[in-house]
C-alpha positions as CSV (number, residue, x, y, z in Angstrom):
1,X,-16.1,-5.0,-21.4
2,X,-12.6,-6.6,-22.3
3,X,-13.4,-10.6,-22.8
4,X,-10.3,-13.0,-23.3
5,X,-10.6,-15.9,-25.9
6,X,-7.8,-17.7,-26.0
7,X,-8.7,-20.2,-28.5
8,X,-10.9,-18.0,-31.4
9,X,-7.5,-16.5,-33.3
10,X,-4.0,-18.8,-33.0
11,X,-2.6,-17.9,-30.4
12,X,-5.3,-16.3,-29.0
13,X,-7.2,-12.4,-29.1
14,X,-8.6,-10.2,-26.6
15,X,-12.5,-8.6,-27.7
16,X,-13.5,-5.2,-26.3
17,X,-17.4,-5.3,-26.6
18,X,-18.6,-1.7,-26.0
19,X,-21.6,-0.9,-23.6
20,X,-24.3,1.7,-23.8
21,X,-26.9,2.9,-21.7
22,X,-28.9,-0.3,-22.8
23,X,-26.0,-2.5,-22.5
24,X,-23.6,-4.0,-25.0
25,X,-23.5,-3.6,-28.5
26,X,-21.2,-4.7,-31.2
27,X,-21.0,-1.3,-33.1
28,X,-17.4,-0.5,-32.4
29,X,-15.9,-4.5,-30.8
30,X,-12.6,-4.3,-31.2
31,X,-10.1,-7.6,-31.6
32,X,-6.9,-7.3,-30.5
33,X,-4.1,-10.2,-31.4
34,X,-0.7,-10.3,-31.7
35,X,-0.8,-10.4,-35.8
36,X,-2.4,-6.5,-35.4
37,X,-0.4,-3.9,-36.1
38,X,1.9,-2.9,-33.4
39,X,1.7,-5.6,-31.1
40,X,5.0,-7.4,-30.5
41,X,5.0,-10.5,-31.1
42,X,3.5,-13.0,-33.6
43,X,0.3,-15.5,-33.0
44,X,1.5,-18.4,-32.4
45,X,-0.5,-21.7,-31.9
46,X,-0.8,-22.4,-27.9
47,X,0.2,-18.6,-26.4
48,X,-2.7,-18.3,-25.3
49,X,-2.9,-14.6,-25.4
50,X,-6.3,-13.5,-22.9
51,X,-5.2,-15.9,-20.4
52,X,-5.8,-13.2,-18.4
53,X,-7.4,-9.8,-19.2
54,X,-7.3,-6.5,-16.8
55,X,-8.9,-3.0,-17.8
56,X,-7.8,0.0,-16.7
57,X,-6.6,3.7,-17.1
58,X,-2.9,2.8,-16.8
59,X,-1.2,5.4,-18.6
60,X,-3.5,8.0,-17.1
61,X,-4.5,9.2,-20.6
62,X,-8.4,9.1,-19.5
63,X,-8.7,6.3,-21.8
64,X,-9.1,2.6,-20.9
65,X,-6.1,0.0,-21.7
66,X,-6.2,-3.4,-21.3
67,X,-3.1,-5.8,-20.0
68,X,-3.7,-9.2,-21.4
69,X,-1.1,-12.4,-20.2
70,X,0.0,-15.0,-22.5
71,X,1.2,-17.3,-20.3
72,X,3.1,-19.8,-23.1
73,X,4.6,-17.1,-25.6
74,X,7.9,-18.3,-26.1
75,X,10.8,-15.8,-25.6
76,X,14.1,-15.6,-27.0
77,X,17.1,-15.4,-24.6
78,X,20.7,-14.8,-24.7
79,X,20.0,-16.5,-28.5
80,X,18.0,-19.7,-27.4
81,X,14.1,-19.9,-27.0
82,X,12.8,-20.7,-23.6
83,X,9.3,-22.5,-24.5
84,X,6.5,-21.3,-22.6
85,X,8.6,-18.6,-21.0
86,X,4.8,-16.1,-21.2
87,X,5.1,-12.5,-21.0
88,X,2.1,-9.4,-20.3
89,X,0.8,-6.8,-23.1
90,X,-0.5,-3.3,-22.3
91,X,-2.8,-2.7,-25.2
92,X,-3.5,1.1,-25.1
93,X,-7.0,3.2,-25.7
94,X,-7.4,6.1,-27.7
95,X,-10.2,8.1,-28.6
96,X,-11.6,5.5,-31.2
97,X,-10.9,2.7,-29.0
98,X,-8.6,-0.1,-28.0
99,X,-5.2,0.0,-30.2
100,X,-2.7,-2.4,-31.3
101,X,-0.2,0.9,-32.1
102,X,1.9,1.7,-28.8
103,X,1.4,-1.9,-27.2
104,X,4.1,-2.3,-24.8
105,X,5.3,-5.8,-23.6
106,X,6.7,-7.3,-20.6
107,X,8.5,-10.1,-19.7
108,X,11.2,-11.1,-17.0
109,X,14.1,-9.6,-19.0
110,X,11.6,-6.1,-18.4
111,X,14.1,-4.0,-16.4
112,X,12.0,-3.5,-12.8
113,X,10.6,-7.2,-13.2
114,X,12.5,-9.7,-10.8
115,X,13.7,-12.8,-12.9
116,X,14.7,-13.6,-15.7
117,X,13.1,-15.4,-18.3
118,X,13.2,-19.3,-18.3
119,X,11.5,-21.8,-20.3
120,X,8.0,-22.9,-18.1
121,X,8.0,-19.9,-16.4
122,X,4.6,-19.1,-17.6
123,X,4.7,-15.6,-16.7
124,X,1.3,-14.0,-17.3
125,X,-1.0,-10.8,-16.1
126,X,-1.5,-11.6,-11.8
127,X,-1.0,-7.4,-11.1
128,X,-0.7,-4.4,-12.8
129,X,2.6,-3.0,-14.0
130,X,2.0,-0.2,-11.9
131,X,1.0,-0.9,-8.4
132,X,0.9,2.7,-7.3
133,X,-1.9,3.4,-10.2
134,X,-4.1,5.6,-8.4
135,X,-7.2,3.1,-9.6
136,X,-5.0,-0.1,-9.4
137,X,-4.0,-2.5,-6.5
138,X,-2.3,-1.1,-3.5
139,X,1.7,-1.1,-4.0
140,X,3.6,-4.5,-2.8
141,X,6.4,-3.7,-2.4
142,X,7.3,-7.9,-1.5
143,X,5.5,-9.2,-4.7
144,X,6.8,-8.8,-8.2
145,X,4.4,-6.1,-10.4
146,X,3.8,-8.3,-12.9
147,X,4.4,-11.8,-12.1
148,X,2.8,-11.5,-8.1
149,X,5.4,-13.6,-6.8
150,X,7.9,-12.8,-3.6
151,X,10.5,-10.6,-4.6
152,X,13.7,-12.2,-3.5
153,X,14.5,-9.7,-0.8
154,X,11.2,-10.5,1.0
155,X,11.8,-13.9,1.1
C-alpha cells in the first residue's frame, strides 16, 4: 500500500507500508521524499509531494513503482521560477523495495507532455505516463498523459 502524506516531511513524502498474508506490517515501510537520494528536486515547504499517489508496474520490471504529484513544486523556466508550476515523480521498485535511485520526473517542459510550464499550473499525477501500460488506463489519445487535460488538437 502506497499512502501520501503531504504534511509529515516539508514538502511532503510518500510511505509504502508492506502487506502480508495477515495484512500490513511495518517491517520493511519505506519513505520516500524529495531530500532521498536520487529524487530530483529538493523538499520544499508547501510542494505537497503525495498529493496524489498511483502504484503500478510502469517500467514492466515486475516490480511495483509509484508516481506521486506535487502539485505546487516550483519549476525553473527559461531562468525565472514559475511558483506552483507542480510536476509528477515515478519512484521506481526494486527487489528490496521502493527506491529513490532512478526516480524520473515530469513536468510540462517533459518532451511528449503538452504545455509548457507556467506559474499556477499546478500540474500533478491525474494518469499514468504511459497510457498504453498493459495494467494502466486505456490510451487517450485527446487528454494529455500526465496532466489529463484536452490536448490542443482535440479541442
Amino acid at each position: 500500500m502506497a499512502l501520501a502524506e503531504s504534511g509529515a516531511k516539508v514538502g511532503g513524502q510518500v510511505i509504502v507500508v508492506p502487506g502480508t498474508s495477515t495484512g500490513f506490517t511495518t517491517t520493511g515501510m519505506t519513505m520516500i521524499h524529495q531530500d532521498t537520494t536520487g529524487v530530483p528536486g529538493a523538499a520544499e515547504a508547501g510542494d505537497a509531494m503525495g498529493w496524489s499517489v498511483s502504484a503500478d508496474d510502469y517500467n514492466l520490471d515486475d516490480y511495483a513503482d509509484v508516481l506521486t504529484g506535487l502539485p505546487n513544486e516550483d519549476i525553473t523556466r527559461s531562468g525565472a521560477n514559475q511558483s506552483n508550476a507542480g510536476l509528477a515523480l515515478l519512484l521506481k521498485g526494486t527487489s528490496a523495495g521502493l527506491t529513490g535511485s532512478g526516480a524520473l520526473s515530469y513536468n510540462q517542459d517533459t518532451s511528449g507532455i503538452t504545455g509548457w510550464t507556467e506559474a499556477n499550473d499546478k500540474l500533478r499525477l491525474l494518469r499514468p505516463p504511459h497510457p498504453g501500460h498493459p495494467r494502466g488506463l486505456p490510451p487517450r489519445p485527446d487528454l494529455d498523459p500526465v496532466t489529463g487535460n484536452r490536448t490542443p488538437a482535440a479541442t
